[in-house]
C-alpha positions as CSV (number, residue, x, y, z in Angstrom):
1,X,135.9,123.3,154.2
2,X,136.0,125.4,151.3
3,X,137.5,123.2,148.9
4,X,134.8,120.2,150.5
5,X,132.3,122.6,149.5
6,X,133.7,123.3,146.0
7,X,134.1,120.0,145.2
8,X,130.7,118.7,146.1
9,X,129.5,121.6,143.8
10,X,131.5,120.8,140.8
11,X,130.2,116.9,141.2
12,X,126.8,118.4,141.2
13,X,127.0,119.8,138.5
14,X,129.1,117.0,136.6
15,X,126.4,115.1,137.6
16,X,123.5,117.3,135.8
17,X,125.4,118.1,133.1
18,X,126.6,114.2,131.7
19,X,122.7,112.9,131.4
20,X,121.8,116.2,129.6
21,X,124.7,115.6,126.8
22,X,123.2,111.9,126.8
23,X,119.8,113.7,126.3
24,X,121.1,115.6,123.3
25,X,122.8,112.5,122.0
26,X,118.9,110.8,122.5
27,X,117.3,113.9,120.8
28,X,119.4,113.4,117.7
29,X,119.2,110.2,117.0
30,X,115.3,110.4,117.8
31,X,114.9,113.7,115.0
32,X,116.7,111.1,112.3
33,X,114.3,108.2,113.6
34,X,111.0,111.0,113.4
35,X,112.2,112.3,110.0
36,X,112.2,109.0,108.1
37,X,109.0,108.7,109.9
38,X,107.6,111.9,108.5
39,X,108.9,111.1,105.4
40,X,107.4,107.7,105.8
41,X,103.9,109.2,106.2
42,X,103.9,112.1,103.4
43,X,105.3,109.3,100.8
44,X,102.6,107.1,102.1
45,X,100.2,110.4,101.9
46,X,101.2,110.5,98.1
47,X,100.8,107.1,97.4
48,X,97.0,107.3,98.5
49,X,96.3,110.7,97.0
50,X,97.4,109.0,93.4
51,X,95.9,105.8,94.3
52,X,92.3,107.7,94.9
53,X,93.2,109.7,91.6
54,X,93.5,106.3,89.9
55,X,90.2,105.3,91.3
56,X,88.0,108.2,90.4
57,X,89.7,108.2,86.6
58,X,88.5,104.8,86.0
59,X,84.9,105.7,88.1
60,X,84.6,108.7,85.8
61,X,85.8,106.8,82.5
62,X,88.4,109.4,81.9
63,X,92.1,107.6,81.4
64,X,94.9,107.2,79.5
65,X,96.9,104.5,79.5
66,X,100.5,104.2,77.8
67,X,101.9,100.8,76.6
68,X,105.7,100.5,76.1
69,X,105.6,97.0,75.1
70,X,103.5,94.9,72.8
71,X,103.3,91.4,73.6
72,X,102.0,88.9,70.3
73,X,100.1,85.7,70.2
74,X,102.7,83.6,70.1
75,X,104.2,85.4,73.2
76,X,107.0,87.6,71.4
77,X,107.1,90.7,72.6
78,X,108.5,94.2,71.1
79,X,109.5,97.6,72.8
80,X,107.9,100.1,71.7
81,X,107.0,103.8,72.3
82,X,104.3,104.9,74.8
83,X,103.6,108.3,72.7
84,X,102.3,106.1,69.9
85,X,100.6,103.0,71.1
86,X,98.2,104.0,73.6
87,X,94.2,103.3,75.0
88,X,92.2,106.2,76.1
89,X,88.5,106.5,77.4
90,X,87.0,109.6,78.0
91,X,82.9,109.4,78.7
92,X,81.7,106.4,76.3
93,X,84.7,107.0,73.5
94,X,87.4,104.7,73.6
95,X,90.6,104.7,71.3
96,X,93.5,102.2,71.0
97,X,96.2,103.3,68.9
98,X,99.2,100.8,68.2
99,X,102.1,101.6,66.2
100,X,105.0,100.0,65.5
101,X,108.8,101.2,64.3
102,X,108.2,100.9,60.4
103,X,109.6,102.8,57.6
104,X,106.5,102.6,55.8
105,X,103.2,104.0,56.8
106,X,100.5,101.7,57.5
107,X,96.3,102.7,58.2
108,X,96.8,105.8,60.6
109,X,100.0,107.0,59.2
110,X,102.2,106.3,61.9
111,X,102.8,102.9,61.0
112,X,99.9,101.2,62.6
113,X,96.4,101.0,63.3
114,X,93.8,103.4,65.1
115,X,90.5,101.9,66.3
116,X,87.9,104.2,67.7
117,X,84.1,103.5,69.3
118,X,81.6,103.6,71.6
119,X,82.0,101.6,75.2
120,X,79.1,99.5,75.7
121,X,79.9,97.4,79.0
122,X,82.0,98.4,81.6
123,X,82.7,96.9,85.1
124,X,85.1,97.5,87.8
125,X,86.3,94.9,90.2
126,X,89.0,95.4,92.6
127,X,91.4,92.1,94.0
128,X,93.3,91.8,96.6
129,X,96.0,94.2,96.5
130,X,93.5,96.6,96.2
């Protein structure tokens, strides 16, 4: 009777014990799956907080942007570098700097030409993709 009783207690808790190491098993997996969701949801956070960024530098006329390639009117394009050949706005003043790889100096010393002026008409229009 004894060893009935033992018996029926060690099934028992067999019994309880398998499903919790399944549980575990489930909890695992299901932290990796919620992770790459969290890290789904803060990279998706950043993406918006730089994409709003983006928006209220053009809303406030107040950008820089860099240009690492120059593209001619024939279509041939050069590679150039983005800490020379540039357009910035801030407030009303605009400036486009481009300046290519020469060994001799052109207009702004750099070898290529500054322009700098007043905006008169701006608009901003966004498409599809937002």
């Amino acid at each position: 009777m004894k060893h009935i009783t033992t018996l029926i207690t060690l099934a028992l808790t067999l019994g309880t014990l398998v499903p919790l190491a399944a549980q575990t098993k489930m909890t695992a997996k299901e932290k990796r799956t919620q992770t790459r969701q969290e890290r789904k949801i803060a990279q998706q956070k950043v993406k918006e907080q730089l994409y709003q960024d983006a928006v209220r530098a053009l809303e406030n006329n107040t950008f820089v942007l860099e240009a690492d390639r120059l593209i001619f009117k024939r279509g041939r394009s050069v590679s150039v570098s983005s800490v020379k050949n540039f357009i910035s706005m801030a407030n009303k003043k605009a400036t486009v700097q481009v300046s290519f790889d020469t060994p001799r100096p052109l207009q702004n010393g750099l070898g290529g030409f500054t322009v700098e002026g007043n905006v008169s008409d701006t608009r901003m229009k966004k498409d599809e993709k937002g």
